[in-house]
mmCIF file of the N, C-alpha and C atoms, coordinates in Angstrom:
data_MODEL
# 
_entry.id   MODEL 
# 
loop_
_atom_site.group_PDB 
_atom_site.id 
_atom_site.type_symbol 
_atom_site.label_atom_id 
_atom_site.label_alt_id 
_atom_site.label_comp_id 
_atom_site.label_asym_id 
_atom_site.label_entity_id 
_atom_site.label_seq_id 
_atom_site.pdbx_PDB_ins_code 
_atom_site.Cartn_x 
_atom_site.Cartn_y 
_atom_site.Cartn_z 
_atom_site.occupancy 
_atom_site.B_iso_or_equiv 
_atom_site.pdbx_formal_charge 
_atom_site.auth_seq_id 
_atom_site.auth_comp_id 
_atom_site.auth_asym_id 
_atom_site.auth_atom_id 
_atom_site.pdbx_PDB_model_num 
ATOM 1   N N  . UNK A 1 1  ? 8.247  -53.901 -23.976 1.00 0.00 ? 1  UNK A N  1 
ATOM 2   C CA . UNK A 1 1  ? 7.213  -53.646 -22.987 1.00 0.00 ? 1  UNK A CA 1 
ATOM 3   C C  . UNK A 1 1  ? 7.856  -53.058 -21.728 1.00 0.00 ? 1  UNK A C  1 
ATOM 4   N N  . UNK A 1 2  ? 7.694  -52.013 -21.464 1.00 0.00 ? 2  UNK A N  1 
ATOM 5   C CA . UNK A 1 2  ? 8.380  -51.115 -20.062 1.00 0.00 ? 2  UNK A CA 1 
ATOM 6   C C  . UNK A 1 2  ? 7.427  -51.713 -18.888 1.00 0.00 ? 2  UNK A C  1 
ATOM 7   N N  . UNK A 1 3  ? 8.430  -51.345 -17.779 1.00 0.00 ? 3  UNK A N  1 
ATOM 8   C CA . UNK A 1 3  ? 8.074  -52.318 -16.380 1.00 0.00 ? 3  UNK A CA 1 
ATOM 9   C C  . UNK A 1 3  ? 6.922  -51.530 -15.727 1.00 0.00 ? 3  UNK A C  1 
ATOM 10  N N  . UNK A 1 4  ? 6.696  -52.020 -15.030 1.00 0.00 ? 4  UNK A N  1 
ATOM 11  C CA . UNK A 1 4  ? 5.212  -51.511 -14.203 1.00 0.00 ? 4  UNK A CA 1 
ATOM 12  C C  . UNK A 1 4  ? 5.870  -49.493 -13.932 1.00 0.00 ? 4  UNK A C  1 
ATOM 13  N N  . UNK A 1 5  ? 7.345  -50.520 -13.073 1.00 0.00 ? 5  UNK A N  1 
ATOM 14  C CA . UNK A 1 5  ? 7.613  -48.492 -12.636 1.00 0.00 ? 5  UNK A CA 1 
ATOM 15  C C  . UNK A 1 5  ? 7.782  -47.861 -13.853 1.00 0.00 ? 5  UNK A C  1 
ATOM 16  N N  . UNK A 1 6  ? 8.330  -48.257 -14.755 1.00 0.00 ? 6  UNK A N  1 
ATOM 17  C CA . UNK A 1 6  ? 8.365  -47.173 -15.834 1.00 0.00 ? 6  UNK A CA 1 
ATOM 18  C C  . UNK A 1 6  ? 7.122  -46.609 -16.403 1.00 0.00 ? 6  UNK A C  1 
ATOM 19  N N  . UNK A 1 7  ? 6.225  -47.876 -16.259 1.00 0.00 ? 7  UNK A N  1 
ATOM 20  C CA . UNK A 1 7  ? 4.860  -47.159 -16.472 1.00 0.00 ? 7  UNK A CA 1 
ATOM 21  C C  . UNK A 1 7  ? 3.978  -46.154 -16.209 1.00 0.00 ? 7  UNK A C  1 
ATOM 22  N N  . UNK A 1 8  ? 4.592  -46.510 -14.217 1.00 0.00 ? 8  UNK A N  1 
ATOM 23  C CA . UNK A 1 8  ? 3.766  -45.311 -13.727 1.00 0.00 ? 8  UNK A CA 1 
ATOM 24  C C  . UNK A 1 8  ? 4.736  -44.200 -13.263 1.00 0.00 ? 8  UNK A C  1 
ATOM 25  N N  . UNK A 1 9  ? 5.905  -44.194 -13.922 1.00 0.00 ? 9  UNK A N  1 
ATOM 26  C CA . UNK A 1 9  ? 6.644  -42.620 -13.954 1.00 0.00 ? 9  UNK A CA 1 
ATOM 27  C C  . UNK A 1 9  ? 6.280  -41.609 -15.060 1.00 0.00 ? 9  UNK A C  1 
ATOM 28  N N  . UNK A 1 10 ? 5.749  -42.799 -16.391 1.00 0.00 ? 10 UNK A N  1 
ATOM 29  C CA . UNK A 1 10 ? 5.216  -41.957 -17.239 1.00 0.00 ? 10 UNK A CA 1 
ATOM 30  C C  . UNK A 1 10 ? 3.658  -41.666 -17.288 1.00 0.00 ? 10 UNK A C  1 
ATOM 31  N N  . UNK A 1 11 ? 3.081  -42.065 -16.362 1.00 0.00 ? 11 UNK A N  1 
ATOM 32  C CA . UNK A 1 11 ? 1.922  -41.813 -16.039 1.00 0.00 ? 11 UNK A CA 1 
ATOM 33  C C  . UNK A 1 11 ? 1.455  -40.728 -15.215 1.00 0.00 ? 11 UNK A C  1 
ATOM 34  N N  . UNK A 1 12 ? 2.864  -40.906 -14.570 1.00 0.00 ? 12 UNK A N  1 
ATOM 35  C CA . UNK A 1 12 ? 2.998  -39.132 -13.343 1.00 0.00 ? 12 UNK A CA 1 
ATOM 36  C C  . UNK A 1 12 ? 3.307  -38.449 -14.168 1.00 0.00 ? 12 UNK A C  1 
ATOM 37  N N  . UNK A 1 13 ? 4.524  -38.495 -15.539 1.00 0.00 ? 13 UNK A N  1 
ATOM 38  C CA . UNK A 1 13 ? 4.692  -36.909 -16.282 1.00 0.00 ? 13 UNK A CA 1 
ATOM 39  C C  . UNK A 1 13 ? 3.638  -36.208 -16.954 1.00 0.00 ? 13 UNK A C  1 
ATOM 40  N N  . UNK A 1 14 ? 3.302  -37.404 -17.308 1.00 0.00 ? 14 UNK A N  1 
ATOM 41  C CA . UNK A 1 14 ? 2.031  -36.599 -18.886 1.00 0.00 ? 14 UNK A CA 1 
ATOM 42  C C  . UNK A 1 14 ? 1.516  -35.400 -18.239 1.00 0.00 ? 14 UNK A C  1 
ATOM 43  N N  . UNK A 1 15 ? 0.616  -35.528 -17.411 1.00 0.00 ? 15 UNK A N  1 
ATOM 44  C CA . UNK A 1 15 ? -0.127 -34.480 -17.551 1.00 0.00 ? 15 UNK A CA 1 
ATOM 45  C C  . UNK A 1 15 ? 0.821  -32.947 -16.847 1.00 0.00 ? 15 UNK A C  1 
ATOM 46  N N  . UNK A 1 16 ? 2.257  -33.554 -16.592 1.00 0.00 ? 16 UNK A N  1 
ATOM 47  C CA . UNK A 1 16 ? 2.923  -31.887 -16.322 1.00 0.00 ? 16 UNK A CA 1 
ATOM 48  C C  . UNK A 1 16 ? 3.141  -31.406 -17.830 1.00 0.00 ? 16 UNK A C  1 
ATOM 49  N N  . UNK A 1 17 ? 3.569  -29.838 -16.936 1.00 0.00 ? 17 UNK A N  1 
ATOM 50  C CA . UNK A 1 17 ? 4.207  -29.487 -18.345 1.00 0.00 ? 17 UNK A CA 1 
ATOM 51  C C  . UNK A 1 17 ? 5.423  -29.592 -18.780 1.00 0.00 ? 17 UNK A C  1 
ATOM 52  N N  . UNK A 1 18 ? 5.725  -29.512 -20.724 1.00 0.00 ? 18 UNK A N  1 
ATOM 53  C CA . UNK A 1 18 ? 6.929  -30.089 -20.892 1.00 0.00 ? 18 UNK A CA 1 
ATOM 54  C C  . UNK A 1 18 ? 7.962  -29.569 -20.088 1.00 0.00 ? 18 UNK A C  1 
ATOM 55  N N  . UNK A 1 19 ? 8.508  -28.369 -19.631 1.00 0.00 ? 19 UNK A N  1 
ATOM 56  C CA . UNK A 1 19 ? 9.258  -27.966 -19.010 1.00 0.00 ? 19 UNK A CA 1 
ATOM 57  C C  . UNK A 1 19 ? 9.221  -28.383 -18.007 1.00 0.00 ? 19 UNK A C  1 
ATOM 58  N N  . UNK A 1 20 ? 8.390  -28.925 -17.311 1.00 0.00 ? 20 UNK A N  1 
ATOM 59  C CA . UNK A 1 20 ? 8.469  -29.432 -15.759 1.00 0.00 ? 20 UNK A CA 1 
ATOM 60  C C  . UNK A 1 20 ? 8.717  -30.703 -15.830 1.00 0.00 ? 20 UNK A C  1 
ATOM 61  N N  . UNK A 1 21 ? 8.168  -31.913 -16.964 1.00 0.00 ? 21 UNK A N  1 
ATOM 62  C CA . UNK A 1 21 ? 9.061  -33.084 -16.904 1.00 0.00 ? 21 UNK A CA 1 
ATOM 63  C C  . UNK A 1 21 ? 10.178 -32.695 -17.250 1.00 0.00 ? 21 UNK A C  1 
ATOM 64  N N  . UNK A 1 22 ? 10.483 -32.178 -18.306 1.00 0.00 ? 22 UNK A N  1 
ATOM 65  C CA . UNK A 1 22 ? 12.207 -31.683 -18.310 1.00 0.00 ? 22 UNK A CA 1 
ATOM 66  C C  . UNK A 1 22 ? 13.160 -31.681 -16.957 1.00 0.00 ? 22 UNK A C  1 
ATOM 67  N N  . UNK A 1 23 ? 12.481 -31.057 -15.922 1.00 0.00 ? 23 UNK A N  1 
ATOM 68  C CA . UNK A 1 23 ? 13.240 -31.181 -14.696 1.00 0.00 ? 23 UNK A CA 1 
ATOM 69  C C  . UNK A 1 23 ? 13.303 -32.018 -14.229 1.00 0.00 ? 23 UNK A C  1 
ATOM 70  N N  . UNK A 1 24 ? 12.169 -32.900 -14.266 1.00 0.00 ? 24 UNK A N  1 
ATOM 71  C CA . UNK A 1 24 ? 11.493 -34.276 -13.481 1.00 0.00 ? 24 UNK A CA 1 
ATOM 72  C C  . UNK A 1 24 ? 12.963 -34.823 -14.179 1.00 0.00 ? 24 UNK A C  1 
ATOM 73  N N  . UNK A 1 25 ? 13.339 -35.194 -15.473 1.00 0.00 ? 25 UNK A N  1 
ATOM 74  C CA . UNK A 1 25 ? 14.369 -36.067 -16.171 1.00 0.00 ? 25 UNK A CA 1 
ATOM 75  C C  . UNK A 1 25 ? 15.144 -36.136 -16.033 1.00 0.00 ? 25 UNK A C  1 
ATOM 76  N N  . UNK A 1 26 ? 16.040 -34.838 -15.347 1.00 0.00 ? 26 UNK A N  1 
ATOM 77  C CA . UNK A 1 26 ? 16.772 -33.746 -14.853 1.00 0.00 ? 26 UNK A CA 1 
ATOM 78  C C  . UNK A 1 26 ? 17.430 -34.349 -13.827 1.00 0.00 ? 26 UNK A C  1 
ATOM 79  N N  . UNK A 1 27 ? 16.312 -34.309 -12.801 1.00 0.00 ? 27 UNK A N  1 
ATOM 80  C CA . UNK A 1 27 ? 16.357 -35.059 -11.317 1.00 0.00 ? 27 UNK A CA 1 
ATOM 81  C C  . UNK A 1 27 ? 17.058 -36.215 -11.192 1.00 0.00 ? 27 UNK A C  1 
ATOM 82  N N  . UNK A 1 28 ? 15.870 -37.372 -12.359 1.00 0.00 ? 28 UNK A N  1 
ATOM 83  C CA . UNK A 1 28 ? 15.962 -38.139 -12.365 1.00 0.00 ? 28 UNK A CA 1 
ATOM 84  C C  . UNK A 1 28 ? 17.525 -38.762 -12.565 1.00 0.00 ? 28 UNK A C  1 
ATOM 85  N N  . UNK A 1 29 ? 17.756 -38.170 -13.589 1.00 0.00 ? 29 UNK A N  1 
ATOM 86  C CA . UNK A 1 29 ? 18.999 -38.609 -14.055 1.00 0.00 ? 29 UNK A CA 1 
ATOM 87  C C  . UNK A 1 29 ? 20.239 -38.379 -13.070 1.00 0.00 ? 29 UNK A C  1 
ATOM 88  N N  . UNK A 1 30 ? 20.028 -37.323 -12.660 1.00 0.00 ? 30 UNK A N  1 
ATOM 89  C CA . UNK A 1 30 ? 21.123 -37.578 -11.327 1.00 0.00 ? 30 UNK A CA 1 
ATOM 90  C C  . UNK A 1 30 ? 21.055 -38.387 -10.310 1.00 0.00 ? 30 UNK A C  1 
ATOM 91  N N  . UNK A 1 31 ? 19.541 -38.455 -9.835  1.00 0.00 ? 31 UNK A N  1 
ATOM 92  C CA . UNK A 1 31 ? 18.914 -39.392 -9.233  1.00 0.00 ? 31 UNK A CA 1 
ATOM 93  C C  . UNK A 1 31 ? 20.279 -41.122 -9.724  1.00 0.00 ? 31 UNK A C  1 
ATOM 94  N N  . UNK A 1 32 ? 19.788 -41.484 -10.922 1.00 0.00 ? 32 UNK A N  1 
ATOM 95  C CA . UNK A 1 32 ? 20.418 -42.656 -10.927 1.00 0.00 ? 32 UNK A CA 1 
ATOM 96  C C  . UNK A 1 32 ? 21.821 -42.433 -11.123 1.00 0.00 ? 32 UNK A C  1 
ATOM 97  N N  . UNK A 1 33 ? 22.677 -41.434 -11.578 1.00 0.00 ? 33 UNK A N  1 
ATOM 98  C CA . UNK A 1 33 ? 23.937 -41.761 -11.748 1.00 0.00 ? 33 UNK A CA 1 
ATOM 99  C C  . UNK A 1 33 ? 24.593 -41.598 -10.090 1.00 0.00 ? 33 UNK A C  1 
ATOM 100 N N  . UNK A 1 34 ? 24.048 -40.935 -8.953  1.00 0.00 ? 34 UNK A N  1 
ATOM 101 C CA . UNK A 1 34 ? 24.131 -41.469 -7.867  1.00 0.00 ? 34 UNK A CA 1 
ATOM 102 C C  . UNK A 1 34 ? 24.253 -42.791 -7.409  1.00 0.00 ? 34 UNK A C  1 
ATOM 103 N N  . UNK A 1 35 ? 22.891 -43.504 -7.780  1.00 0.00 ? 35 UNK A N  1 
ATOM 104 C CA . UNK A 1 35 ? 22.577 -44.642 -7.767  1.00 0.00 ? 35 UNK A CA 1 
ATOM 105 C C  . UNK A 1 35 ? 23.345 -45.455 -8.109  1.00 0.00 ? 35 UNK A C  1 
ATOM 106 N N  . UNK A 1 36 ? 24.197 -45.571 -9.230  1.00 0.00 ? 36 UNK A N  1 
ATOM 107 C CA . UNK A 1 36 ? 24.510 -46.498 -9.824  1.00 0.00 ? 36 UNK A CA 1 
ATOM 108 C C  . UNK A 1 36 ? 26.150 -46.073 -8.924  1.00 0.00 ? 36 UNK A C  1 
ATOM 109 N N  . UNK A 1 37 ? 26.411 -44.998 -8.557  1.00 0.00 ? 37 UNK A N  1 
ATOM 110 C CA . UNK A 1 37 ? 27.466 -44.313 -8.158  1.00 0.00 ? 37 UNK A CA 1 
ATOM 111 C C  . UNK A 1 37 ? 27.705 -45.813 -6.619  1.00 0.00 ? 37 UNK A C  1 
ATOM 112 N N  . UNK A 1 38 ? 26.865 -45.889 -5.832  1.00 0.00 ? 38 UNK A N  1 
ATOM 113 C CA . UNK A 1 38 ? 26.769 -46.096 -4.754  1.00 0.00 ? 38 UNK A CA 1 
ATOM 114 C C  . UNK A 1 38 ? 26.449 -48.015 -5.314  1.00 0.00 ? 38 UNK A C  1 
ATOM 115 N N  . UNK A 1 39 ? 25.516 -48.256 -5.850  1.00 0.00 ? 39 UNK A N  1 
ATOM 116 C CA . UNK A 1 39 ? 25.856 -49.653 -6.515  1.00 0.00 ? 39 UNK A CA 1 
ATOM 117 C C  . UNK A 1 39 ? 27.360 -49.908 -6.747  1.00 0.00 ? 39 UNK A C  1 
ATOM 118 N N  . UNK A 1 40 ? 27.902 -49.428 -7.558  1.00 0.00 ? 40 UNK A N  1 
ATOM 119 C CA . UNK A 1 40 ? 29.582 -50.044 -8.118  1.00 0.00 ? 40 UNK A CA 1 
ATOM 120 C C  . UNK A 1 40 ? 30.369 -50.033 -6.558  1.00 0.00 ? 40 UNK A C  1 
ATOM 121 N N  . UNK A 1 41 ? 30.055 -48.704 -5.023  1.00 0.00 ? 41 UNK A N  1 
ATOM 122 C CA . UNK A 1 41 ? 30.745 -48.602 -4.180  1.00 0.00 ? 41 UNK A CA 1 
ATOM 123 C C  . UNK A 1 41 ? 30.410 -49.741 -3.095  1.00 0.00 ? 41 UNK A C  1 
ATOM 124 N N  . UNK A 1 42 ? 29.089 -50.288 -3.101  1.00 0.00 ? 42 UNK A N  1 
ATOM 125 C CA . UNK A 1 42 ? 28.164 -51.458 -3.159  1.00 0.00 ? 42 UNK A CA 1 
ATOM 126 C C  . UNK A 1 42 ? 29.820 -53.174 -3.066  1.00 0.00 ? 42 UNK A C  1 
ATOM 127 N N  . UNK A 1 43 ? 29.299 -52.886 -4.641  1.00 0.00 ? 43 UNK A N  1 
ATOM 128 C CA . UNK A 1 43 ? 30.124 -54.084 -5.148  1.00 0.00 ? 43 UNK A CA 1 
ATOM 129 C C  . UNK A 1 43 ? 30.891 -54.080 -4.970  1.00 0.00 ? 43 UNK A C  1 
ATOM 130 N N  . UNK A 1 44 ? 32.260 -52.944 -4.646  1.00 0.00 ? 44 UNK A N  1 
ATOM 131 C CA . UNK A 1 44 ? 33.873 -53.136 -4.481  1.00 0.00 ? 44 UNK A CA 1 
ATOM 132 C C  . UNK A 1 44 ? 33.877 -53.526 -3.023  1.00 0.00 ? 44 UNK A C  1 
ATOM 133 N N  . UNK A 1 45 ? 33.162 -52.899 -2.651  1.00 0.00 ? 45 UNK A N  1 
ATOM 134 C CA . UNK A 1 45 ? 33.135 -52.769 -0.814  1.00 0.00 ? 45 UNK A CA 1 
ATOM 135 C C  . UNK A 1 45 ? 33.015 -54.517 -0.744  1.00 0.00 ? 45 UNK A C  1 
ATOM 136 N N  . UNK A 1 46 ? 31.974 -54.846 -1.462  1.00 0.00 ? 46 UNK A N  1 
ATOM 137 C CA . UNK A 1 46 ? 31.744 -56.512 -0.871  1.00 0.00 ? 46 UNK A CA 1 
ATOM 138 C C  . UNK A 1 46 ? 32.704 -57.149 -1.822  1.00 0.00 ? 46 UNK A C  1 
ATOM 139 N N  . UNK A 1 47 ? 33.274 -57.082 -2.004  1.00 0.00 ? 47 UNK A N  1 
ATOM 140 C CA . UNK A 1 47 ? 34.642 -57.923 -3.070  1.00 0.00 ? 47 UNK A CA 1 
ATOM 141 C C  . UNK A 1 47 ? 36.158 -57.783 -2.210  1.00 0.00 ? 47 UNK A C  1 
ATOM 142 N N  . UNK A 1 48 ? 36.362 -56.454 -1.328  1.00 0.00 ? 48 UNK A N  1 
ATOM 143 C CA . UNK A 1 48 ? 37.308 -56.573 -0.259  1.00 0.00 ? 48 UNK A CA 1 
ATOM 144 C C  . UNK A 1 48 ? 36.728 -57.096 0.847   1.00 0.00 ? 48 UNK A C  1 
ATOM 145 N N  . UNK A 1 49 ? 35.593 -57.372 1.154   1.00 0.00 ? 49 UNK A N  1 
ATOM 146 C CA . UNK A 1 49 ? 35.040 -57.854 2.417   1.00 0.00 ? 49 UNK A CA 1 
ATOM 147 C C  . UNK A 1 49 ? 36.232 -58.121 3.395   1.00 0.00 ? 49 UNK A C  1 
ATOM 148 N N  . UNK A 1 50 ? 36.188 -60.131 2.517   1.00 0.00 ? 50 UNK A N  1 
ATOM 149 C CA . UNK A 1 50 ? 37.464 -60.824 2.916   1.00 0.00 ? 50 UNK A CA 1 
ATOM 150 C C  . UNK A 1 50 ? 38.609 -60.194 3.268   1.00 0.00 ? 50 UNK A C  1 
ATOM 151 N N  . UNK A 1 51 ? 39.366 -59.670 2.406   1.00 0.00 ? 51 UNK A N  1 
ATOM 152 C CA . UNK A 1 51 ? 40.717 -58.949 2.474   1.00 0.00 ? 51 UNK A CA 1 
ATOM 153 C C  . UNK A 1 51 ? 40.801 -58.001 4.421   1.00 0.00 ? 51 UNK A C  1 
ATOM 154 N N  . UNK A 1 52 ? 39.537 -57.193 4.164   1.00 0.00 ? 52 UNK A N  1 
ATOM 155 C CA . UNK A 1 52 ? 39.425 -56.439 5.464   1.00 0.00 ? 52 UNK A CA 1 
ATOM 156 C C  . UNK A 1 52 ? 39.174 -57.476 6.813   1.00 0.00 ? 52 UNK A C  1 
ATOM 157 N N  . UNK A 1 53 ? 38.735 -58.468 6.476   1.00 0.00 ? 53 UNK A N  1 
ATOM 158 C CA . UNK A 1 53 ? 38.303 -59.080 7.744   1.00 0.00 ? 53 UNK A CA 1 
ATOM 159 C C  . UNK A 1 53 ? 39.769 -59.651 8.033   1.00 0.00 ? 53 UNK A C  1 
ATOM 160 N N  . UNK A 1 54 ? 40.685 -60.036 7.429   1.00 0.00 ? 54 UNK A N  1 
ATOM 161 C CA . UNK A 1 54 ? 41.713 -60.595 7.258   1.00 0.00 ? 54 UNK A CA 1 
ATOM 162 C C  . UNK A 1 54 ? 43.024 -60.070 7.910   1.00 0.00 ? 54 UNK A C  1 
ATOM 163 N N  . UNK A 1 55 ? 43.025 -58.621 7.356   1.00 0.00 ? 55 UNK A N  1 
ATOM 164 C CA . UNK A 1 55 ? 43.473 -57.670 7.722   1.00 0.00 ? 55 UNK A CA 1 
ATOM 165 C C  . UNK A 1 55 ? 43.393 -57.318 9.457   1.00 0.00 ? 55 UNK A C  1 
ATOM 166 N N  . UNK A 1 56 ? 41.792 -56.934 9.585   1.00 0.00 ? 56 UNK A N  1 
ATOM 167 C CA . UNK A 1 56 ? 41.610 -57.131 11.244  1.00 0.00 ? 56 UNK A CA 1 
ATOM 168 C C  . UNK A 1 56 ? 42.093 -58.014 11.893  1.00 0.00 ? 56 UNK A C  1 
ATOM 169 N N  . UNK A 1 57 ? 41.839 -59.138 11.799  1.00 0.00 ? 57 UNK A N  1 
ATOM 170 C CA . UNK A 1 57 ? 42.309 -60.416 12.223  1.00 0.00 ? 57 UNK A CA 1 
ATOM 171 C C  . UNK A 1 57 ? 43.844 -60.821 12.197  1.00 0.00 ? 57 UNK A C  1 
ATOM 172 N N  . UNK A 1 58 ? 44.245 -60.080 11.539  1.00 0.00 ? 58 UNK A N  1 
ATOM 173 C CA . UNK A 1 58 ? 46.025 -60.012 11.812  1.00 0.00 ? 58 UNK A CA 1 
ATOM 174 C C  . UNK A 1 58 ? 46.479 -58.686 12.599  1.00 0.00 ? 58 UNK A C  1 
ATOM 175 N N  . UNK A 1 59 ? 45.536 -57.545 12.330  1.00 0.00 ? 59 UNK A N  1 
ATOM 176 C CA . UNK A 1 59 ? 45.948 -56.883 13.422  1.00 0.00 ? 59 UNK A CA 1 
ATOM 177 C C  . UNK A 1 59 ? 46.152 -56.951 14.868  1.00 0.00 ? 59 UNK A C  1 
ATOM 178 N N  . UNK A 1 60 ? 44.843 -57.575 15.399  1.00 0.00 ? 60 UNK A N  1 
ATOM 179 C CA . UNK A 1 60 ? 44.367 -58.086 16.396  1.00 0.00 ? 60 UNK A CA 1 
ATOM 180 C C  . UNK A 1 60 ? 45.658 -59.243 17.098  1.00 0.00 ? 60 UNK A C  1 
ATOM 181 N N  . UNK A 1 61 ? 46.265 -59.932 16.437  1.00 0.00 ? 61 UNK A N  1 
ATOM 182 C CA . UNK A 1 61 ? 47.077 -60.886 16.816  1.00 0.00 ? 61 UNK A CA 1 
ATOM 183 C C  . UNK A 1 61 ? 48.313 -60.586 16.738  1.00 0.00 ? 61 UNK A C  1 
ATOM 184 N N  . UNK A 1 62 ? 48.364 -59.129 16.003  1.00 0.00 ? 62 UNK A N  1 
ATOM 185 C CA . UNK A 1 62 ? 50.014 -58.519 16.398  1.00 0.00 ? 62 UNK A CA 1 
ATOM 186 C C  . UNK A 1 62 ? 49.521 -57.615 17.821  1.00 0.00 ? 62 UNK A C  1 
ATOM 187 N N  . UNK A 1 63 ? 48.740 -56.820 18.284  1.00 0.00 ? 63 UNK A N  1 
ATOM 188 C CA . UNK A 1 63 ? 47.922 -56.346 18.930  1.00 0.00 ? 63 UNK A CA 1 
ATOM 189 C C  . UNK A 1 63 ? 48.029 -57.304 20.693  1.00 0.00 ? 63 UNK A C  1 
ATOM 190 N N  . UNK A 1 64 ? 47.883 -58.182 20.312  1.00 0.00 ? 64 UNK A N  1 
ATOM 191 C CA . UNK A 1 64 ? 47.753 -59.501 21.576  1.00 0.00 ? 64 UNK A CA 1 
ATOM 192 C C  . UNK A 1 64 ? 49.141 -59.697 21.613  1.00 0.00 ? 64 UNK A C  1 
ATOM 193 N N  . UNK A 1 65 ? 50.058 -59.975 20.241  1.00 0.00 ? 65 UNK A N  1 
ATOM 194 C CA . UNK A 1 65 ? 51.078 -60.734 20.751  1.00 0.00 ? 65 UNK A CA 1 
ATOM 195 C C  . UNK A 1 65 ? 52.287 -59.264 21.147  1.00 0.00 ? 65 UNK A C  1 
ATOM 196 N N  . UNK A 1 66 ? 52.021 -58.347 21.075  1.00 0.00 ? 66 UNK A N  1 
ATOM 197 C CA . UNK A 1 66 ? 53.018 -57.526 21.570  1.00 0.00 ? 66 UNK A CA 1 
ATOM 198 C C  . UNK A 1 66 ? 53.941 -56.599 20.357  1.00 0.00 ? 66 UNK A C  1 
ATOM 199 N N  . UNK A 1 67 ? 53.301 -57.166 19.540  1.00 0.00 ? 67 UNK A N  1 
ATOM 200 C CA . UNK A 1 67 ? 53.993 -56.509 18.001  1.00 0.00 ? 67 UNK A CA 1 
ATOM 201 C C  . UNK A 1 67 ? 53.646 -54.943 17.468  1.00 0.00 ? 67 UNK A C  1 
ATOM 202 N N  . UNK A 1 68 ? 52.513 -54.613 18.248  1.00 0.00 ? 68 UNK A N  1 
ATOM 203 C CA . UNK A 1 68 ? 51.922 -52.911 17.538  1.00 0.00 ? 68 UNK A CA 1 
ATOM 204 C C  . UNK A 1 68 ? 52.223 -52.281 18.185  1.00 0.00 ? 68 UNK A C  1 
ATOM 205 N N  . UNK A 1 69 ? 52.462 -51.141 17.667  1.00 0.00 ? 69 UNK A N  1 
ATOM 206 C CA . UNK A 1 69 ? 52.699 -49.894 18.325  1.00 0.00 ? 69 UNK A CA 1 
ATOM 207 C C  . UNK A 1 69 ? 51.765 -48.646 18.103  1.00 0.00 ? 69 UNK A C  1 
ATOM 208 N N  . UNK A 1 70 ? 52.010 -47.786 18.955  1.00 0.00 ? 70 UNK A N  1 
ATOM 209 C CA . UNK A 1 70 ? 50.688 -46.645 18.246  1.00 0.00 ? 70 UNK A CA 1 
ATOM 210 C C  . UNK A 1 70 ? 51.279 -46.081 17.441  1.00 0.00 ? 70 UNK A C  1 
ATOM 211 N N  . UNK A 1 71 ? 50.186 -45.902 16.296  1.00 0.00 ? 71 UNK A N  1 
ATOM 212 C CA . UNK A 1 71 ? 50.142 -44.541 15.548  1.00 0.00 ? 71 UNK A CA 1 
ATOM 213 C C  . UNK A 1 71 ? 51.020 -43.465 15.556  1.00 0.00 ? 71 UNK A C  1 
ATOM 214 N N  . UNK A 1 72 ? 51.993 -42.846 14.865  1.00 0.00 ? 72 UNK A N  1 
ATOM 215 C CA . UNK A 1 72 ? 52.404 -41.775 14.703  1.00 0.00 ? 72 UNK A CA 1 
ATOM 216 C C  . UNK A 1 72 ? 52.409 -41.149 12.865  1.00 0.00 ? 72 UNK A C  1 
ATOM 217 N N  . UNK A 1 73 ? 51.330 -40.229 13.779  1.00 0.00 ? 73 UNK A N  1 
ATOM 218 C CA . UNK A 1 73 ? 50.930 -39.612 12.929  1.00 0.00 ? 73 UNK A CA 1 
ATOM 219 C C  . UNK A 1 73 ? 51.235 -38.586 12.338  1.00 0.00 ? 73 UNK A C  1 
ATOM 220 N N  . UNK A 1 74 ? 52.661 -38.315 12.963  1.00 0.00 ? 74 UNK A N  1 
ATOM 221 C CA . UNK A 1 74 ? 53.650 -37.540 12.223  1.00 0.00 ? 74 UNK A CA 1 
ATOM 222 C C  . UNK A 1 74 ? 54.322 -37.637 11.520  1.00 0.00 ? 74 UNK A C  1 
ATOM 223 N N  . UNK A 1 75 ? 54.861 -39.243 11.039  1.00 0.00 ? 75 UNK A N  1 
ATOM 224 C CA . UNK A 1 75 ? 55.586 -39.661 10.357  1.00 0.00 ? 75 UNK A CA 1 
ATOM 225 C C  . UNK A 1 75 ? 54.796 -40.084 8.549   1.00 0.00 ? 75 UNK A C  1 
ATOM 226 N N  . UNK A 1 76 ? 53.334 -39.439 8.939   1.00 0.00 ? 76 UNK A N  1 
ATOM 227 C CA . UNK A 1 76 ? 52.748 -39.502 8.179   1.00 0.00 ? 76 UNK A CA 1 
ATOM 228 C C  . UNK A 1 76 ? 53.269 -38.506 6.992   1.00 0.00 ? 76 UNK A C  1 
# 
């Protein structure tokens, strides 16, 4: 049994023509592999959360205690 939205996506194609849902599918499908693109970037992002906050938080206290230096961005 397909979900309500699937219902009424196929309720918007029917009456195009086949070639024009063709595109609609088209869309679509990039549509979600975006989607799913930005979901997985979603999930990694919140799985380092910790790590980054951690990270800041030790910067910050080399930062205070006299330990950082700037950037050289030549040595890059």
């Amino acid at each position: 049994m397909p979900s309500t939205a699937i219902a009424t996506v196929e309720r918007m194609l029917e009456p195009l023509p086949e070639e024009a849902q063709e595109r609609v599918v088209e869309h679509l499908r990039e549509y979600i592999l975006d989607l799913e693109d930005e979901l997985l970037w979603d999930d990694q992002f919140r799985s380092t959360q910790d790590k980054l906050i951690m990270a800041a938080r030790r910067a910050k206290k080399e930062i205070a205690a006299g330990k950082a230096e700037p950037m050289d961005f030549e040595r890059l």
